[in-house]
N, C-alpha and C positions, 0 to 999 in steps of 0.2 A: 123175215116174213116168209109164208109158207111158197116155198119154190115152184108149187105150180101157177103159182101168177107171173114167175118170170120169164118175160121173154128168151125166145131161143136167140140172142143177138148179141157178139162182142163189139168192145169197145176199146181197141189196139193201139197201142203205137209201138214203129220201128223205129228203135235210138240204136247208135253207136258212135266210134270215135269217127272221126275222116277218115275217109277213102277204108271202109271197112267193107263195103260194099254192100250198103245198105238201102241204096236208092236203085241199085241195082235187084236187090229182092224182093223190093216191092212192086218193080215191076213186073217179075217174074210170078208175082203175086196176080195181081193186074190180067194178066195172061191167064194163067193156070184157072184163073176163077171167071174166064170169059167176057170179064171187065174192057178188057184189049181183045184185039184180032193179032196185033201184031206186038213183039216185045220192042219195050225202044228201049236207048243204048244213053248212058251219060258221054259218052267221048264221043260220039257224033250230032248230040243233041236233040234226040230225038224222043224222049223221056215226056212220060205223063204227067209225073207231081212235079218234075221240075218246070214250072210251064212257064217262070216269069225270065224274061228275056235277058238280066243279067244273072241267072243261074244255068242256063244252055250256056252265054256265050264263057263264065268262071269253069263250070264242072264242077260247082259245087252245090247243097242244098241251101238257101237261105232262110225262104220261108218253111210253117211246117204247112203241110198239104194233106187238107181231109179229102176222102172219097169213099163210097160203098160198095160193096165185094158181096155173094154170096158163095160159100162155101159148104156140100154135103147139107143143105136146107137150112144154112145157119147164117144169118145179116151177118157181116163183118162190117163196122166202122173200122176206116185204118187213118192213121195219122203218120205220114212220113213225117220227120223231124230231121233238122239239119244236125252235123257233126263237131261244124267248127266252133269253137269257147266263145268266140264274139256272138255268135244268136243263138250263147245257151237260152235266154227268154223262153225262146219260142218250144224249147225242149220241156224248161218249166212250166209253162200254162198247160200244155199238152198233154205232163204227166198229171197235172194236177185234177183232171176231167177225165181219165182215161180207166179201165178197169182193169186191166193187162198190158204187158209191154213186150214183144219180142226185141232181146237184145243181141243184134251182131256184133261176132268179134271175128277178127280178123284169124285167121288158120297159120299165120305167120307170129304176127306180134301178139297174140295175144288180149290180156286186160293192156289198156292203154291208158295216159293221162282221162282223154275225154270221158271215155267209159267210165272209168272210175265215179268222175262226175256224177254223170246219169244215174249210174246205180244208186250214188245217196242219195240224188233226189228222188228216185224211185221208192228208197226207206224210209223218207221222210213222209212220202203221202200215202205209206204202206201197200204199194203197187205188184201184185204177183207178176213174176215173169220167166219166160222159158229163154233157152239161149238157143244162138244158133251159129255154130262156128262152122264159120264158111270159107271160102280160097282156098279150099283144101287139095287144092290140082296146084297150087303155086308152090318152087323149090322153097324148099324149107316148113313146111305147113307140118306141124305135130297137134294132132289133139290132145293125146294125153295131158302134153304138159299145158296147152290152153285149160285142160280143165283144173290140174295144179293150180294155175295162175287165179283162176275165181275165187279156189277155195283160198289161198293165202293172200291176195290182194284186196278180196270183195267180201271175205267171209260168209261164203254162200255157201248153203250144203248142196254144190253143184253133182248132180246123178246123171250120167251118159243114161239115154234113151238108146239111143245108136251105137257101134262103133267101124270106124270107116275102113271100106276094103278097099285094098290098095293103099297107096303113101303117093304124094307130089302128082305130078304128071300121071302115076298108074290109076291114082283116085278114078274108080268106077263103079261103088256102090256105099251100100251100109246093110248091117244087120241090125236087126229090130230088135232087140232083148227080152221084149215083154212077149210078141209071137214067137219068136225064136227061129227066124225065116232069113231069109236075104233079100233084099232089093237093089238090084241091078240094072245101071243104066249102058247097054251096050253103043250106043251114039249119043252126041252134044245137043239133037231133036228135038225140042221141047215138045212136040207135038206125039210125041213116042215115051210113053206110061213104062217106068220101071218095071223090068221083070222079076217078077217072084220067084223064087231059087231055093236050094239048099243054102245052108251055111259054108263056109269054105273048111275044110278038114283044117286046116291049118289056124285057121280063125277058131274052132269051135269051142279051146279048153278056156280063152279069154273068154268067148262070151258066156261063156258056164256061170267064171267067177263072176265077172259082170252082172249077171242075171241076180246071180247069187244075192251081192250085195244092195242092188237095188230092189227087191224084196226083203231081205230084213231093212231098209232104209224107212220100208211102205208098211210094212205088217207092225212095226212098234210103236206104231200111233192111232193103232186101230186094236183094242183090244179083241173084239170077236177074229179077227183075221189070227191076230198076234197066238192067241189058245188053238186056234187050229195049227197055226205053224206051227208050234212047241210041240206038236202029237205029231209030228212029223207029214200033215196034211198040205199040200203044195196050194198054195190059191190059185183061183183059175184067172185067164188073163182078164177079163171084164172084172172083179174083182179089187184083181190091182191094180187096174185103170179107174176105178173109182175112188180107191184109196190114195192113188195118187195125183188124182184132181183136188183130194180135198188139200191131201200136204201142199199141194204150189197152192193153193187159194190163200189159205192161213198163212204163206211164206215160208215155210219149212224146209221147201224144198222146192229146186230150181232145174226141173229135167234139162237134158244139154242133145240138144240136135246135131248132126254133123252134114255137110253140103257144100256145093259150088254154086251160090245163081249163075253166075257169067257163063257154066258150061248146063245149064238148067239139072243140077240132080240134088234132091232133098227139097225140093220145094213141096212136091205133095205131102209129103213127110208133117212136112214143119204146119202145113195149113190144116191137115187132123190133129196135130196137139195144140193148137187153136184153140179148135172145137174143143175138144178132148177135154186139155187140162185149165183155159184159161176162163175166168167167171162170167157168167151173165149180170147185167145189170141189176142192181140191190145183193147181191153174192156174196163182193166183195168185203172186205174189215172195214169198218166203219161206213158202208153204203149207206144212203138216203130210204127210208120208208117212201117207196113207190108210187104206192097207192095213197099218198096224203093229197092235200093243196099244191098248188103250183109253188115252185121252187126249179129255180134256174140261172148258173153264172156264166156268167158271158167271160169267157176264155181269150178272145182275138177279137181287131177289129181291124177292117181294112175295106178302103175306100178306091172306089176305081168310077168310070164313068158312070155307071149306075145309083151311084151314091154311097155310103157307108154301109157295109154289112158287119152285122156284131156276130160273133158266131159265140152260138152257147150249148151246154151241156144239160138236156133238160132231166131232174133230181126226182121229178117228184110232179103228177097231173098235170094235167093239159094246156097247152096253149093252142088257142087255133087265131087262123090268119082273121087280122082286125080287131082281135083283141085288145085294151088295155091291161095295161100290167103296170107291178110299182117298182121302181128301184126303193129298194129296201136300204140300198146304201146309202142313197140321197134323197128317200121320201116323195120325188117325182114322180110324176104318171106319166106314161110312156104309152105311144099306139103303133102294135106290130104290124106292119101296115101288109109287108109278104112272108111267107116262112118260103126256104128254101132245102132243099135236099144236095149236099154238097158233092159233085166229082171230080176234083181237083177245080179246073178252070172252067167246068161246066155248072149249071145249077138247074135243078128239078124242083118244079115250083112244087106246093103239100098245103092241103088243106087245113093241117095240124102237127103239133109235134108232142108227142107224148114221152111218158118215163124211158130214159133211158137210149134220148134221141139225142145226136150231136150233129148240127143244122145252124142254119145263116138265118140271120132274120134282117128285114130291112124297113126302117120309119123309125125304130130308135136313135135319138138327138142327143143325149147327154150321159148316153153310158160309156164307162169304161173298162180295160181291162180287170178283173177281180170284183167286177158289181156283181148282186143279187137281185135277179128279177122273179116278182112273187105277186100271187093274187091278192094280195094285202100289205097295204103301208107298213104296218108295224110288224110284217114274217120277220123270223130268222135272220139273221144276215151270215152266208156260209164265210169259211175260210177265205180271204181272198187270194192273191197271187203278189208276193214282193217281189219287184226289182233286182235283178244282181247290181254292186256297185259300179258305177262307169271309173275308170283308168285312165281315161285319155281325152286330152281337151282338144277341140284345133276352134280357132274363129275361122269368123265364115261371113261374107259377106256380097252382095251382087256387083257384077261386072259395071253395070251401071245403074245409074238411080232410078232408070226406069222401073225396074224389077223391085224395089223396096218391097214391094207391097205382094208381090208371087211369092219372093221369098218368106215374106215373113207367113200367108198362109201355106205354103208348102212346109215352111218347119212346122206348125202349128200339128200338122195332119201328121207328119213322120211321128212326132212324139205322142202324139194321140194311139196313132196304131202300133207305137212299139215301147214300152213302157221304161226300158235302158235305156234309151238315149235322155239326157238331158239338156234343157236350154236355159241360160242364165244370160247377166249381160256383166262383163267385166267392170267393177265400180271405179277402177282406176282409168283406165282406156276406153270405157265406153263398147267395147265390142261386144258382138252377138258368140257367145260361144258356146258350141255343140260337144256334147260330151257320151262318149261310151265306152264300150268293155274292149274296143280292141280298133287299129288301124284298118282293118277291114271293114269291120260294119259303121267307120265314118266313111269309106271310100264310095259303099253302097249307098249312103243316103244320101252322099253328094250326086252320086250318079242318077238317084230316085230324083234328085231337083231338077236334074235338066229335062233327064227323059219324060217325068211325067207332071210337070208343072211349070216348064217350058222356061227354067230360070238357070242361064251361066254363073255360077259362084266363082270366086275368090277364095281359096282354103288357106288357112297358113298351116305352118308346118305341125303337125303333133305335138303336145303339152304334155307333160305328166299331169295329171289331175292330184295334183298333194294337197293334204288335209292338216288341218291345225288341232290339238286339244291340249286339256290342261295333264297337269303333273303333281299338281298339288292342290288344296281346296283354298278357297278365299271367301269373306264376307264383305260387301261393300253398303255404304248406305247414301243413297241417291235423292235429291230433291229437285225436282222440275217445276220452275215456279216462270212464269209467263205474264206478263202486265201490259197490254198495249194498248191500253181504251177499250172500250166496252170489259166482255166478258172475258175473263183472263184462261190462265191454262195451271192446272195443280195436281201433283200427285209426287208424292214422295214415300219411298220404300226401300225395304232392307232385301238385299239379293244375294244369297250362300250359293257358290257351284263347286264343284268336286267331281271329278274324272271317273270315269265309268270304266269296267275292263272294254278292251280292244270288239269291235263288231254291238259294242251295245247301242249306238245309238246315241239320238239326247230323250233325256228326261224332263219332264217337266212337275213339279207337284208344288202346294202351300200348304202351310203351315199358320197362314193368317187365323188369329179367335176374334171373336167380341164384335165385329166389324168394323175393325179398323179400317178395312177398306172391303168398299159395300160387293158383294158378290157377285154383279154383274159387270162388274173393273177386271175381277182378276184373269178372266180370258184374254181378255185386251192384255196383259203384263206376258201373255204365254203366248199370242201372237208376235208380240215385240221382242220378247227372247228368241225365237225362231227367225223372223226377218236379221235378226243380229248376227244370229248365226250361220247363216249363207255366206257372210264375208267376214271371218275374224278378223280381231282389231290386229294380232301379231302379226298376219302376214298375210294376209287378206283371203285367204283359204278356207273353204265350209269347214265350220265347226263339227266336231262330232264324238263321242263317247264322254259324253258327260249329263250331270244333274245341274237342273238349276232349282232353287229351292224359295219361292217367296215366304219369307219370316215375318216382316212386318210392314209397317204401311200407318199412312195417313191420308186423309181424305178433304176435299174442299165441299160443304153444301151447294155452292155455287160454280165456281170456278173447276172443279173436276172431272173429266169425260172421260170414255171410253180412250180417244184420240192420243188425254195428256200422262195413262199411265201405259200405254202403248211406246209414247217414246220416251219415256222413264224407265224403264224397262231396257230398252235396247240400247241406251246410254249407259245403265247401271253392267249389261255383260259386257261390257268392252271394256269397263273400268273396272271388271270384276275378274277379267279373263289374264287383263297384264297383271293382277298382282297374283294368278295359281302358276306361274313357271312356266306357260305355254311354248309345244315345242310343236314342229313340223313334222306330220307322218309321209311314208310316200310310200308307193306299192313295191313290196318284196311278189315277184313272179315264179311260180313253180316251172322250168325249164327242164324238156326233157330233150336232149338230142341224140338221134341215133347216127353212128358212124363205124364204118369201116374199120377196126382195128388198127391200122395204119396209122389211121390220123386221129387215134385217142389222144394221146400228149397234146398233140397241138389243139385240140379241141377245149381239153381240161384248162392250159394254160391261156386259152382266149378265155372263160370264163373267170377265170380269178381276174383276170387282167379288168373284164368288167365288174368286178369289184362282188363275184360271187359267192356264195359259199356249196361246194360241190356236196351233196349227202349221198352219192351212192354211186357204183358200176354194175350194171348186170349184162351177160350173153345174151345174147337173144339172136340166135342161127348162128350165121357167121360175122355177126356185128355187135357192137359194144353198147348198151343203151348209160347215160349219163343223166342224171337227175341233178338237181340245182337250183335252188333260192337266191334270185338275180333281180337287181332294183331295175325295176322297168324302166328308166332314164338312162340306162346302158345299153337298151337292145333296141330302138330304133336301128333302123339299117338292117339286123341282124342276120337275117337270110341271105343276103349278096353275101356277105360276107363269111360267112359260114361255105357257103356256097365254092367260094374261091379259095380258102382255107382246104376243102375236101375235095379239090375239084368235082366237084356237083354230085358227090356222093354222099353227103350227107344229110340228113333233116331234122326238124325241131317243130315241136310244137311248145305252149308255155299257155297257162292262165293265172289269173288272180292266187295269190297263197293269201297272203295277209297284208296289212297294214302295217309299217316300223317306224320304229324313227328316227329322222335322219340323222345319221352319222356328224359328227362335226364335220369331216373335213368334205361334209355336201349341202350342211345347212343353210352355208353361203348363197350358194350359186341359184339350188332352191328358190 
């Protein structure tokens, strides 16, 4: 669309790994852009987007946390986003709505597990994004090689904008490469604006080549630049700041910042390549047409005394407060009853929200995370938002009977606002059991029951969450025949299943002609295969990567219903599941832990001992980082003991790799 309709207004989010110092930037964000009077700090808990009371009292980020910024006459929507693997979710809906990303990495370690993460998900919803490698005052802090690490870990054509004066502790500025200038911060002051400088003599043959190269990086995707280079004509710096907005928009290129938040230098830096290089709304690859009909998905939802707020991302024309609007994804009519203007735990009420706004609405009842809400029943329905898979079971159940009924609407509302957890009931035990991506964010949701729905739970211990599928294909042929007086129960069908590759899922499709079984049966046969598969028949595990195929069928004029090929159906997978070879998966964990030298051996050798398989060593400063595909049923405990293994010098983070299957000598125990 023609760019003078687009708003002058980004739509950001800050990701990176844990403790990268990323909620520390945005606050200095916060700050610098007048948002705040004062900087708050996560180790004292004084922090703006971390506003909910078990994220001051952790130190970490949990939820993500929208607010508005203006910077140099530019809206900034920002989206802080948490670090740790258990609430990637809230990283994914975030990036899924976002138009840009500043990504921190640490000036120590580098690309990290998490990071890594975030960047594919940032590839996957084709998200530009600039870098900003910070802690660059902490021993051990090299840029250069941070910026190696992108290019061979992330495959990014990562380009220094900057590069840093001083090293560690001396860290006290950056030169600019495109001005060719210094900025220097002579005190820790946030309130005191870097000074402009020369370049350092000693610095200035680096930043030549520097320069050098991120000009040809800029001019060879620009033919009119590119014919002028070649004749030996230098582009002027406006120029190649527009050439190189377009390369980060199209993804081409990922300019790389250098800074400390905690001691405030590079923050102004970072918030004019905001401006600068990251897109306005409709800009981006594959953005929404602006200026059409209403088009809007609601991203988050989260429920506090007020009532439900859905936050959404709006695509495409106007909503104003009191409007009706449809879910598109459930054909409902829906009445926005407030629109809200988000700042963190504050909210600005709005008469409207138009293209390219990211806002709270409140009076919507039945939307959920990944809806489409649209001026019309039949709109589009955009992308939605999937799930990462939940890892870990615990039951869960109230102190006393009084609470049945707290607990059961306070899980209703957790799994309502968070899309990873899930709730099942065990068919063997009868128990309520809560399932997610990790021991923490079951620990947080227990703690969400007491504090905010006023229910003491029961947890048991963590479960691995293991899965069942097939190994081989099978055909079986089912008859469900019912006679008890009156109108009886009939439907009889042939059911072919056959194992899908690993992360596909189940399938469902027929094959039924002629109407052997009349067309409004066979949904019924594909809800019955699905309720079946919640609990395999081998080991009572949710089913998963495989097809089921309806082939054939028979039908009663009378005695036939919806009802009787429903459980014909779910009777035919369980006798169709024991004869394809069904075996038990369970989660293989990408482990990485870093340690001291010292205690490498003994590090390696507790990893095999849990039944690891080690793939790599790299340095990283003065420490060893260790990588490792380890069955999550071994690493419960794992931090104490690691812990005492290095006398508390070393650490580990670990997320989901894949799905395997278990070995014999654990199929058992499984």
């Amino acid at each position: 669309m023609n760019s003078n309709n687009l708003r002058n207004l980004r739509n950001i989010g800050v990701i990176a790994h844990v403790d990268a110092g990323k909620t520390t930037t945005t606050e200095r964000i916060l700050f610098y852009t007048g948002e705040n009077h004062r900087i708050g700090e996560v180790d004292d808990g004084s922090t703006t987007m971390d506003f909910d009371p078990q994220e001051r009292q952790r130190g970490i980020t949990i939820h993500s946390a929208a607010t508005t910024v203006h910077w140099q006459g530019t809206q900034i929507n920002l989206i802080d986003t948490p670090g740790h693997i258990d609430f990637n979710i809230e990283v994914k809906r975030s990036l899924r709505v976002l138009d840009g990303a500043v990504v921190v990495f640490d000036g120590v370690a580098g690309v990290e597990p998490q990071t890594e993460t975030n960047w594919r998900l940032a590839d996957d919803y084709r998200v530009p994004r600039i870098a900003f490698v910070n802690k660059l005052d902490r021993a051990g802090a090299d840029f250069p090689r941070v910026v190696s690490m992108m290019r061979e870990r992330l495959g990014a054509r990562a380009l220094p904008l900057q590069l840093p004066i001083g090293a560690e502790s001396e860290f006290r500025g950056v030169v600019d490469l495109l001005a060719l200038q210094a900025l220097v911060w002579d005190r820790d002051d946030a309130k005191e604006p870097p000074r402009v400088t020369e370049i350092p003599p000693e610095l200035m043959s680096a930043a030549q080549a520097a320069r050098a190269r991120l000009v040809e990086a800029v001019v060879e995707r620009d033919d009119a630049l590119l014919d002028a280079w070649l004749r030996g004509e230098s582009p002027g710096v406006d120029a190649l700041r527009a050439g190189l907005r377009a390369a980060t928009i199209a993804g081409d290129i990922v300019p790389v910042l250098a800074g400390s938040a905690f001691r405030n230098r590079g923050v102004e830096p970072l918030l004019d390549a905001v401006v600068a290089y990251l897109p306005r709304p409709g800009e981006a690859p594959g953005a929404a047409d602006t200026q059409g009909p209403l088009s809007a998905l609601a991203f988050k939802l989260s429920a506090d005394d007020h009532g439900a707020m859905v936050f959404v991302r709006v695509y495409s024309g106007v909503l104003k407060r009191g409007d009706t609007v449809f879910n598109a994804s459930t054909g409902k009519a829906e009445r926005a009853s407030r629109l809200y203007e988000i700042h963190a735990d504050r909210r600005v009420e709005r008469d409207e929200l138009v293209a390219g706004d990211i806002a709270g609405i409140v009076g919507l009842k039945d939307v959920l995370t990944g809806h489409t809400l649209a001026s019309a029943k039949d709109a589009p329905v955009l992308e939605s938002i999937e799930a990462p898979e939940a890892v870990i079971d615990v039951a869960i159940e109230p102190r006393s009977q009084d609470g049945t009924a707290a607990l059961a609407k306070g899980l209703a509302v957790l799994v309502r606002e968070d899309p990873s957890l899930r709730l099942r009931q065990d068919t063997d035990s009868g128990q309520t059991l809560l399932s997610g991506m990790g021991e923490l964010q079951l620990e947080v949701a227990v703690e969400k029951l007491r504090s905010r729905f006023g229910v003491e739970v029961q947890m048991g211990r963590p479960q691995v969450a293991y899965r069942e599928t097939l190994t081989a294909a099978a055909e079986v042929h089912h008859l469900h025949r019912k006679q008890s007086g009156g109108p009886g129960q009939f439907a009889e069908l042939t059911l072919r299943v056959a194992p899908l590759p690993r992360g596909a899922g189940m399938r469902f499709d027929s094959t039924v002609v002629g109407g052997a079984i009349p067309r409004e049966f066979i949904p019924a046969v594909e809800v019955g295969v699905r309720k079946a598969a919640l609990a395999g028949p081998f080991a009572g595990y949710p089913l998963v990567d495989f097809e089921a195929v309806l082939v054939d069928g028979s039908h009663h004029v009378r005695d036939s219903s919806a009802l009787a090929f429903e459980l014909a159906a779910a009777a035919a997978l369980r006798e169709a599941v024991l004869k394809a070879s069904p075996v038990v998966l369970e989660p293989l964990m990408a482990v990485e832990v870093i340690t001291p030298a010292d205690y490498l051996g003994d590090v390696i050798g507790d990893l095999l001992r849990r039944h690891g398989h080690v793939q790599g060593q790299d340095a990283r400063g003065n420490a060893v980082v260790v990588t490792a595909h380890v069955p999550l049923a071994q690493m419960f405990g794992y931090i104490g003991h690691l812990r005492a293994l290095s006398s508390g010098r070393a650490q580990f983070t670990m997320q989901l790799s894949h799905y395997a299957e278990v070995p014999a000598r654990a199929a058992l125990a499984a």
